[in-house]
FIKOLMAR-379437 format. One line per 4 residues: number of its first residue (from 1); their letters; for each residue x, z, y of N, C-alpha, C, O, CB. Coordinates in steps of 0.2 Angstrom, whole numbers, m for minus. Glycine has a CB too. Layout:
BEGIN
NUM = a = X/Z/Y/X/Z/Y/X/Z/Y/X/Z/Y/X/Z/Y ~ ...
END
This chain:
BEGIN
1 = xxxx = m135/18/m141/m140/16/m136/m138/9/m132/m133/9/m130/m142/21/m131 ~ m143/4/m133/m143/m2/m128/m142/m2/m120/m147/m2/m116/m150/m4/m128 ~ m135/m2/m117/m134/m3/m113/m133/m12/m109/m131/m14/m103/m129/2/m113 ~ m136/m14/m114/m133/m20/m109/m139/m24/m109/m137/m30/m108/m127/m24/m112
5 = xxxx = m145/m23/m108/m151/m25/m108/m151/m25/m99/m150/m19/m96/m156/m21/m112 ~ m154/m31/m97/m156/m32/m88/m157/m25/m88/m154/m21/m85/m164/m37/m85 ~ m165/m25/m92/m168/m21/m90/m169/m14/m94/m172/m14/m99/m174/m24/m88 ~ m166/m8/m89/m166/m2/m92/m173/0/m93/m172/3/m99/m162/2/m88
9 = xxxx = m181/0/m90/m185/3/m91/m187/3/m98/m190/8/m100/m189/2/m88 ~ m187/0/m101/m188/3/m109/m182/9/m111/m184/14/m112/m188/m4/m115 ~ m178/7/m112/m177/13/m115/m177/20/m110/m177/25/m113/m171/13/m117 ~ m177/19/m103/m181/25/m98/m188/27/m106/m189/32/m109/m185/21/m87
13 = xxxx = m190/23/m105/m196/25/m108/m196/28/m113/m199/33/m114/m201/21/m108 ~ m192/25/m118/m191/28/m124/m191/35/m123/m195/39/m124/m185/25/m128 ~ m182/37/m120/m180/42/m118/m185/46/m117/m187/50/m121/m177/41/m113 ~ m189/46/m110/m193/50/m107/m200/52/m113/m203/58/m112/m196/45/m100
17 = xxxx = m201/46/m118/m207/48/m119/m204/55/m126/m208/59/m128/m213/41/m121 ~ m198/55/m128/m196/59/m132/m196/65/m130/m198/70/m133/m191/58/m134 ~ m193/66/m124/m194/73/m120/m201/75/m119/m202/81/m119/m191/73/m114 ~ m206/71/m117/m211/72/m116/m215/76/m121/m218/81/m120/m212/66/m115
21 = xxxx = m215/69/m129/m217/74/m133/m215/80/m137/m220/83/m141/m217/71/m135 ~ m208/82/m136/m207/89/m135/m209/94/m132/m210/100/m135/m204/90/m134 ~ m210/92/m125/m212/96/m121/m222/98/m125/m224/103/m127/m211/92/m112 ~ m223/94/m125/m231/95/m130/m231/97/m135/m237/98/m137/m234/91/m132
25 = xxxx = m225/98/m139/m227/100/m148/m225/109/m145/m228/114/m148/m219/96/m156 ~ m218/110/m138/m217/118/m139/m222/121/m136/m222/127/m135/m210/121/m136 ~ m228/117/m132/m232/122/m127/m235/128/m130/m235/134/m128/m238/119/m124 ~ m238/125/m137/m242/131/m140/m238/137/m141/m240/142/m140/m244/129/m145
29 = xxxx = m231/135/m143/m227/140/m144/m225/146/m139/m224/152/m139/m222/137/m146 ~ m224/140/m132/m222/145/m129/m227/148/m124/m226/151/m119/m216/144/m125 ~ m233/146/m126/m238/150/m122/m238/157/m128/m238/163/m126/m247/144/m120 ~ m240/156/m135/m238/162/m138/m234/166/m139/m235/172/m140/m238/161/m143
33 = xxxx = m228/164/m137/m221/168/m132/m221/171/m128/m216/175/m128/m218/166/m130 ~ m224/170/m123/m226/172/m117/m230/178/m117/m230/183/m113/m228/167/m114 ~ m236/177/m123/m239/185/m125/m237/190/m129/m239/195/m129/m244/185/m129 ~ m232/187/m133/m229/193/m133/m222/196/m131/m220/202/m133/m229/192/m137
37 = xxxx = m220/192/m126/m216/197/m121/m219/201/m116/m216/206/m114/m214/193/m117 ~ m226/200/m116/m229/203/m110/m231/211/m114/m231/217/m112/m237/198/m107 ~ m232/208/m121/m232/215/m124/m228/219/m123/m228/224/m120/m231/216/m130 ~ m222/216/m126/m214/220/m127/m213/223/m119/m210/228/m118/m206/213/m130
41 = xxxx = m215/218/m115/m211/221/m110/m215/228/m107/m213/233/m104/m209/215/m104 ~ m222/227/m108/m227/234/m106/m223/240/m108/m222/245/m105/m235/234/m111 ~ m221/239/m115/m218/244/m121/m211/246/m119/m209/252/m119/m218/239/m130 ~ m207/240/m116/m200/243/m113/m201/246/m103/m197/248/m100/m194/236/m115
45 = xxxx = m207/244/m102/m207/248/m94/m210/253/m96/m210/256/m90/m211/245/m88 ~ m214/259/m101/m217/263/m103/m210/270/m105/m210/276/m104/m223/260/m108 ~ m205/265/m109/m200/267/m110/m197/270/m105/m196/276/m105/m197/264/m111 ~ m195/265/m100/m190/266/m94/m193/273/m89/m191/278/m87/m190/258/m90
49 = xxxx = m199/271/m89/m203/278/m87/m203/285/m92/m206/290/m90/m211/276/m87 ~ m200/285/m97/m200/290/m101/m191/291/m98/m190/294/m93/m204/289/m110 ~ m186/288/m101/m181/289/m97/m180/292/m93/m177/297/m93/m179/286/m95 ~ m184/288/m85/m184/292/m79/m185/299/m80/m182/305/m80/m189/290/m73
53 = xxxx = m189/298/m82/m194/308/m83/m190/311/m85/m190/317/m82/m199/310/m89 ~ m184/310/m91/m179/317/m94/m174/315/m90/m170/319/m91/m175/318/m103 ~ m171/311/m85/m167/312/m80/m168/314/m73/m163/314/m68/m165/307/m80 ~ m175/317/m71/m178/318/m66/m180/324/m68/m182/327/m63/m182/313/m64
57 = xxxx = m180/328/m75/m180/335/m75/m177/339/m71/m177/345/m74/m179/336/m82 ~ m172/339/m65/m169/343/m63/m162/347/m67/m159/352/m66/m173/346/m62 ~ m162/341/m72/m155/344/m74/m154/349/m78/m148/351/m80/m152/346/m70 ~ m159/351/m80/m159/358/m84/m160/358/m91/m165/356/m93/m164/362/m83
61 = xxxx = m155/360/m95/m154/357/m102/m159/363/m104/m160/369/m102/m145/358/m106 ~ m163/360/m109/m171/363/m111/m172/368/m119/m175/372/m121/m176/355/m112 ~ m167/363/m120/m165/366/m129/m159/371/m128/m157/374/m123/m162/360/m134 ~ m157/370/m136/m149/373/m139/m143/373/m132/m141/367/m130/m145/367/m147
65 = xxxx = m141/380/m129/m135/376/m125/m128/380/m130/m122/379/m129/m136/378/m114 ~ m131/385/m134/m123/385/m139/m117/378/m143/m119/373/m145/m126/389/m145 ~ m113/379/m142/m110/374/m145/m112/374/m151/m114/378/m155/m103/375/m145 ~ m111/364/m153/m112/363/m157/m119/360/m159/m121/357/m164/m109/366/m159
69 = xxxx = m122/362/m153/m130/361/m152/m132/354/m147/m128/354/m142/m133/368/m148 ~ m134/351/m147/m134/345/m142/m139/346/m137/m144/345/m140/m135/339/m144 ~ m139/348/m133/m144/348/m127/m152/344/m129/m150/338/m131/m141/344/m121 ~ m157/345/m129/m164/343/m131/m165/336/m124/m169/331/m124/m170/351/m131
73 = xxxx = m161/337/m118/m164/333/m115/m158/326/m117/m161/320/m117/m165/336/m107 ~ m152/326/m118/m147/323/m121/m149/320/m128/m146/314/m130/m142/328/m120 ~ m153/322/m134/m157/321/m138/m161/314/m137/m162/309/m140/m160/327/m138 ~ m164/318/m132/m171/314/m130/m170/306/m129/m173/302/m131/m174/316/m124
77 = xxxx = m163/307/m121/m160/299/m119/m157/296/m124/m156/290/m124/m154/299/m112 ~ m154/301/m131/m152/297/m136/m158/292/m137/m158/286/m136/m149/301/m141 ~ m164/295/m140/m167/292/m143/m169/287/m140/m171/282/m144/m169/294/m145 ~ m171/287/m132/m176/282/m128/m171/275/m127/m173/269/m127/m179/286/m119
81 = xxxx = m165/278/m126/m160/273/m124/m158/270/m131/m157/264/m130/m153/275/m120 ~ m159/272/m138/m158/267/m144/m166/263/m143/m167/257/m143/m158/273/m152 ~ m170/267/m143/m179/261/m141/m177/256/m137/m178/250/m139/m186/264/m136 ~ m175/259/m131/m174/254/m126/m168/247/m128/m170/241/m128/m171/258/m119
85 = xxxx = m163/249/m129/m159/244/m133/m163/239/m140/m161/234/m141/m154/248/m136 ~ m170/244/m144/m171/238/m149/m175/236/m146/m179/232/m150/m173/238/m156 ~ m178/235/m139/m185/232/m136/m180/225/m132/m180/219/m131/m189/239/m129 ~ m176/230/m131/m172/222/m125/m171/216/m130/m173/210/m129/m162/225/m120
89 = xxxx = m167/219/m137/m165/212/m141/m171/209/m143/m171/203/m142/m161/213/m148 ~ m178/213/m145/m182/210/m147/m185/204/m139/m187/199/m141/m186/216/m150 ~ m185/206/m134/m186/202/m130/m179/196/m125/m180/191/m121/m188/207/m125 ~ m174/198/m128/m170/193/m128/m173/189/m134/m179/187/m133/m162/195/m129
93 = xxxx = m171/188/m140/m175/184/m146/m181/180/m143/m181/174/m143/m179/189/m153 ~ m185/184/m140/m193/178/m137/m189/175/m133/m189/169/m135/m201/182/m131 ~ m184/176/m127/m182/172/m121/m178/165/m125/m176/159/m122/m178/177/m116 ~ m176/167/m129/m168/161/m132/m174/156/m133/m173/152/m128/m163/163/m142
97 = xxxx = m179/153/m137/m180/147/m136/m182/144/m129/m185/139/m129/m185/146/m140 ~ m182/147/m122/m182/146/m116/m175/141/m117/m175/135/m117/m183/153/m112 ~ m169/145/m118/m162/141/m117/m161/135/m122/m158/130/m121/m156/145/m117 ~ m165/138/m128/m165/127/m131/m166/124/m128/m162/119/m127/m168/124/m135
101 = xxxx = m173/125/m127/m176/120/m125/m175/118/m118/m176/112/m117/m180/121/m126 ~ m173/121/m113/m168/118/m109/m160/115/m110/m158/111/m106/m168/123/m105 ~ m157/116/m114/m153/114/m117/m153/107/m119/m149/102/m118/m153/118/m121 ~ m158/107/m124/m161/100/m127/m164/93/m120/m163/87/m120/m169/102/m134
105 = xxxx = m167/99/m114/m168/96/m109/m164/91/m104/m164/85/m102/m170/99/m108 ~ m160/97/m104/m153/93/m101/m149/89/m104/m145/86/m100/m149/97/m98 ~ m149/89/m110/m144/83/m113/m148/79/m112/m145/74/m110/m140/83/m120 ~ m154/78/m114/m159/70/m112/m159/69/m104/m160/63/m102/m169/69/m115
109 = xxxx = m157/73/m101/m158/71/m94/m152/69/m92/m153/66/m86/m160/74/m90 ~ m146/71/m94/m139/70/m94/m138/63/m98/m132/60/m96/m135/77/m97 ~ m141/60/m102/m142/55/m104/m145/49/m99/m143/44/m97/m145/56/m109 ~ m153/52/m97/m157/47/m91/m150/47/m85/m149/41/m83/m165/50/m87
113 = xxxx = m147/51/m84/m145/51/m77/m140/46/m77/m138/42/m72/m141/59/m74 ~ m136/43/m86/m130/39/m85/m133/33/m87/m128/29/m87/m125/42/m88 ~ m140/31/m89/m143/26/m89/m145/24/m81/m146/18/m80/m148/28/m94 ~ m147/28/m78/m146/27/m69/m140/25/m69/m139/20/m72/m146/35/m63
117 = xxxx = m135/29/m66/m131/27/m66/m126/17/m66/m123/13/m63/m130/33/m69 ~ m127/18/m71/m125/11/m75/m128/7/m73/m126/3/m69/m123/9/m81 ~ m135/8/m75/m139/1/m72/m144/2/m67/m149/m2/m66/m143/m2/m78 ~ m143/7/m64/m148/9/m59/m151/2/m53/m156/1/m50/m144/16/m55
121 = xxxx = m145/m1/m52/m147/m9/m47/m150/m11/m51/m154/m14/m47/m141/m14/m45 ~ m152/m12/m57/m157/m16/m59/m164/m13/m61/m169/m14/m65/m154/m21/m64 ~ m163/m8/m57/m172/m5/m59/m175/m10/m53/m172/m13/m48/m174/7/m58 ~ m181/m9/m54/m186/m13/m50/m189/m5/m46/m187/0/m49/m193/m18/m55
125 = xxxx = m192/m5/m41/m193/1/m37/m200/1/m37/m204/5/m38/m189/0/m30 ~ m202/m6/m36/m211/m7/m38/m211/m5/m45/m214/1/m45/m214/m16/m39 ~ m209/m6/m49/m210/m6/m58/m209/3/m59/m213/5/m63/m203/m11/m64 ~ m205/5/m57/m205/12/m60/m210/18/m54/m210/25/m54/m195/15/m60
129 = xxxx = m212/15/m51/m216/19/m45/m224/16/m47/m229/19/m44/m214/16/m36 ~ m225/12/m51/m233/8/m53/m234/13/m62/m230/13/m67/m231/m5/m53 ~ m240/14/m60/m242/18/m67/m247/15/m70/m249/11/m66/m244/25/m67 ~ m250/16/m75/m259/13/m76/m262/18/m79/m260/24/m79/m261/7/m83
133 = xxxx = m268/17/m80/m273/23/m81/m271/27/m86/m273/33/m87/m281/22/m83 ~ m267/24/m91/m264/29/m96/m258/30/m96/m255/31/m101/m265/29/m102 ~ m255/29/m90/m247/31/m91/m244/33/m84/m243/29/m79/m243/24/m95 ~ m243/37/m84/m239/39/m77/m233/33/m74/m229/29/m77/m235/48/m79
137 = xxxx = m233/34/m68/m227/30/m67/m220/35/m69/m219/40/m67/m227/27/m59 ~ m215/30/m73/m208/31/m72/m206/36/m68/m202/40/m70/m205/26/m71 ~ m207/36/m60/m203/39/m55/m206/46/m55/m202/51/m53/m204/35/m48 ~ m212/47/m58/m216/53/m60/m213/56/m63/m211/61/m61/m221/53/m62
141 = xxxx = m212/54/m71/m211/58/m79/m203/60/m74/m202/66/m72/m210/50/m88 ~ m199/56/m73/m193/58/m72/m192/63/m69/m188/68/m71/m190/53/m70 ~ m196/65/m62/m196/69/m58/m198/77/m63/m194/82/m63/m200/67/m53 ~ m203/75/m65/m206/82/m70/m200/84/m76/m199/89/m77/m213/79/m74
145 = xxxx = m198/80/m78/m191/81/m82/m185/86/m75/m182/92/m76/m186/70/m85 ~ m185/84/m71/m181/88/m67/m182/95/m64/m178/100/m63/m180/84/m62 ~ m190/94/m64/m194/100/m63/m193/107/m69/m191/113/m70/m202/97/m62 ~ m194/102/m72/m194/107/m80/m189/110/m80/m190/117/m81/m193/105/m85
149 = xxxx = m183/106/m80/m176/109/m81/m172/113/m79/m169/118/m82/m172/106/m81 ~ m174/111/m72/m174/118/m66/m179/124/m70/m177/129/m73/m179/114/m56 ~ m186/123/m70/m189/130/m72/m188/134/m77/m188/140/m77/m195/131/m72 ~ m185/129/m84/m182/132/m89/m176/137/m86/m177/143/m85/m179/126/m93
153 = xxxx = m170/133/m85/m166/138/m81/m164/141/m78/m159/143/m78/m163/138/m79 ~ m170/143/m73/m172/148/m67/m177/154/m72/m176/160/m69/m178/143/m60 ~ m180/154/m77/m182/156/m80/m179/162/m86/m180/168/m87/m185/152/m81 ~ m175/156/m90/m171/160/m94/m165/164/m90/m164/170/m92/m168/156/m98
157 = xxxx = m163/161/m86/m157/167/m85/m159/172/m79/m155/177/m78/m150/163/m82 ~ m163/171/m75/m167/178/m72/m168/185/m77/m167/191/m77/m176/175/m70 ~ m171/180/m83/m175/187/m87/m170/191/m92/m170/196/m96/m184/184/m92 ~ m164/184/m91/m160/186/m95/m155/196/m91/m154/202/m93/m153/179/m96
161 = xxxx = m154/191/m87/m149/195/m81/m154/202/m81/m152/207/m81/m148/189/m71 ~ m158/201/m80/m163/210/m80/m165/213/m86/m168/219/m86/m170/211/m76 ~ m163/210/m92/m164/210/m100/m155/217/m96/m155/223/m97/m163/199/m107 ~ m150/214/m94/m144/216/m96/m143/220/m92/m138/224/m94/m140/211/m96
165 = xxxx = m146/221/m86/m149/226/m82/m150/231/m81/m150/236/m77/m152/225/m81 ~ m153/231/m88/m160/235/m88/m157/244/m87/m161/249/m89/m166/232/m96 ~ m152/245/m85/m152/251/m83/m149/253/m77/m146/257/m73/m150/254/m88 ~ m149/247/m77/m143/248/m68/m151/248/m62/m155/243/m61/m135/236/m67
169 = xxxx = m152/256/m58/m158/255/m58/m157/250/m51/m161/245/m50/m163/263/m58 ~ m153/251/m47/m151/245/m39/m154/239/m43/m158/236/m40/m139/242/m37 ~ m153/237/m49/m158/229/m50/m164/232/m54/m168/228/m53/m152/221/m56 ~ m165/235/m57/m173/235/m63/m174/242/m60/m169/244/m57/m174/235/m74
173 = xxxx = m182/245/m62/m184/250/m62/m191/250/m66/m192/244/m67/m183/252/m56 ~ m194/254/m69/m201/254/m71/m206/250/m68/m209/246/m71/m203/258/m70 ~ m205/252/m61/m208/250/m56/m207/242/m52/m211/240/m48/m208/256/m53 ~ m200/239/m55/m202/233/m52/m200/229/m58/m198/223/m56/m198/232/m45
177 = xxxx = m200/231/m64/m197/225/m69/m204/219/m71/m203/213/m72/m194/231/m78 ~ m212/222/m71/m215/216/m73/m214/212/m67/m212/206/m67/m223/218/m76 ~ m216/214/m60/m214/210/m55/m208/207/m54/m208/203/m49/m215/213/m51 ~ m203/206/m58/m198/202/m58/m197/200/m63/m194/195/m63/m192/204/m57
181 = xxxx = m201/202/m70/m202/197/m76/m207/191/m74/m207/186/m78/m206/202/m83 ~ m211/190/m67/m217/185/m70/m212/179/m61/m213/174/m59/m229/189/m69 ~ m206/183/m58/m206/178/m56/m203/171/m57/m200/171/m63/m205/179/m53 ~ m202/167/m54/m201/160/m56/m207/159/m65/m204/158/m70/m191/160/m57
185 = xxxx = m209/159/m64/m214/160/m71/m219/155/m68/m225/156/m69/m218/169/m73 ~ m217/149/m65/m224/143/m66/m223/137/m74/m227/132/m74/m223/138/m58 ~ m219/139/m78/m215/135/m82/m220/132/m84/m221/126/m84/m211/137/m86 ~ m226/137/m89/m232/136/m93/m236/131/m90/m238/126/m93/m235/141/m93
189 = xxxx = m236/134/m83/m243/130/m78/m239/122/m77/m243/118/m74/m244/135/m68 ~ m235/120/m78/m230/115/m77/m230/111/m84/m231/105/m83/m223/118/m73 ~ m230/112/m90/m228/109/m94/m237/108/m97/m239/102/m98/m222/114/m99 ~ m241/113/m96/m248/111/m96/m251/105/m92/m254/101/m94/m250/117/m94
193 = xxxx = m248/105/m85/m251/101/m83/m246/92/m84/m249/87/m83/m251/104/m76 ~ m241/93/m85/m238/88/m89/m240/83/m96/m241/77/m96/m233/91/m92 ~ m241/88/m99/m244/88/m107/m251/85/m104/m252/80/m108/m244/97/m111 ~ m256/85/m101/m262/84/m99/m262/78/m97/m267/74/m99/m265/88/m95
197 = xxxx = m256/75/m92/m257/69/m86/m255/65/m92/m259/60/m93/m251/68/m78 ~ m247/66/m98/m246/62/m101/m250/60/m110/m248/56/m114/m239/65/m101 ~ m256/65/m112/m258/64/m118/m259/59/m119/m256/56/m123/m262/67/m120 ~ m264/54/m116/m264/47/m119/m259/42/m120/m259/37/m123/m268/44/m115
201 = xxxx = m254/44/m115/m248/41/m115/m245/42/m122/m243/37/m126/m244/43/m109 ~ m243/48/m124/m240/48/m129/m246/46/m136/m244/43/m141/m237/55/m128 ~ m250/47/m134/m256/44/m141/m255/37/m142/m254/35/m147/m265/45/m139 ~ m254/34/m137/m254/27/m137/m247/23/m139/m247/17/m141/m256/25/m130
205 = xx = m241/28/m139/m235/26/m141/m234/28/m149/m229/26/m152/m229/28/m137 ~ m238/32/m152/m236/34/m160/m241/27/m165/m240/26/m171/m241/45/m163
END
């Protein structure tokens, strides 16, 4: 990369419009991701509620209590807690492209930051604050890059942390896991509205 150019705003722009058009090729993806977590996760709170149930039986082994017999209620948590375990991987797998793509986020922004950095005196303050009808201003895109990165990372590692959780009932329960699955969840509504301000922009640079 061209660091010795006066003027850094072009390659800001370059930069920025690469992330940009990422952020536009994954939306579809992760708005389709996002339905099917909401599945998976219906399917693992319906679980968790079956769990509670043979652990809230009062304790009373229901089956075989001769040796060599395994208790029917001991049976049962075997089984729910093997479900529960292939529900969570299966919903870890939906979340992982959450952390690429934050991942890939932050190394381009770990890149703008040292393009600041070095030549940051010679940005114009007018020029990166002034937009035209089809292109947002610089001071904008940049900001939304920071937004993102933040909700990428606020996102993945919430749903991760109660993915790992998920039986420790002090942090998850049945009853409070969709309500802690959708917070921090404005990612969609953000990359949507990104993708919208910036389409001409990007149309106009291919």
């Amino acid at each position: 990369m061209n660091l010795s150019s006066d003027n850094p705003i072009p390659t800001l722009m370059h930069l920025v419009r690469k992330v940009l058009e990422k952020i536009a090729l994954d939306l579809p993806r992760f708005q389709a991701l996002e339905c099917d977590s909401k599945k998976e996760l219906d399917s693992l709170i319906n679980l968790l509620g079956q769990r509670h149930s043979v652990l809230t039986v009062g304790g009373t082994c229901l089956g075989w209590t001769s040796e060599g017999f395994a208790c029917l209620q001991d049976k049962l948590l075997v089984k729910i807690s093997s479900e529960v375990d292939s529900k969570v991987d299966v919903l870890k797998d939906i979340i992982q492209p959450l952390k690429d793509h934050h991942d890939h986020l932050s190394r381009s922004r770990t890149e703008i930051l040292r393009i600041l950095q070095y030549k940051g005196k010679s940005l114009d303050p007018v020029a990166i604050a002034e937009g035209t009808p089809t292109i947002p201003p610089l001071q904008v895109m940049l900001h939304w890059i920071d937004e993102l990165e933040l909700q990428l990372r606020e996102l993945y590692y919430s749903r991760l942390h109660y993915l790992e959780s998920i039986l420790e009932p002090e942090v998850v329960s049945p009853e409070s896991l969709a309500g802690l699955w959708m917070q921090s969840s404005n990612l969609l509504t953000t990359m949507q509205d990104v993708e919208e301000q910036t389409r001409f922009f990007l149309e106009d640079s291919r």
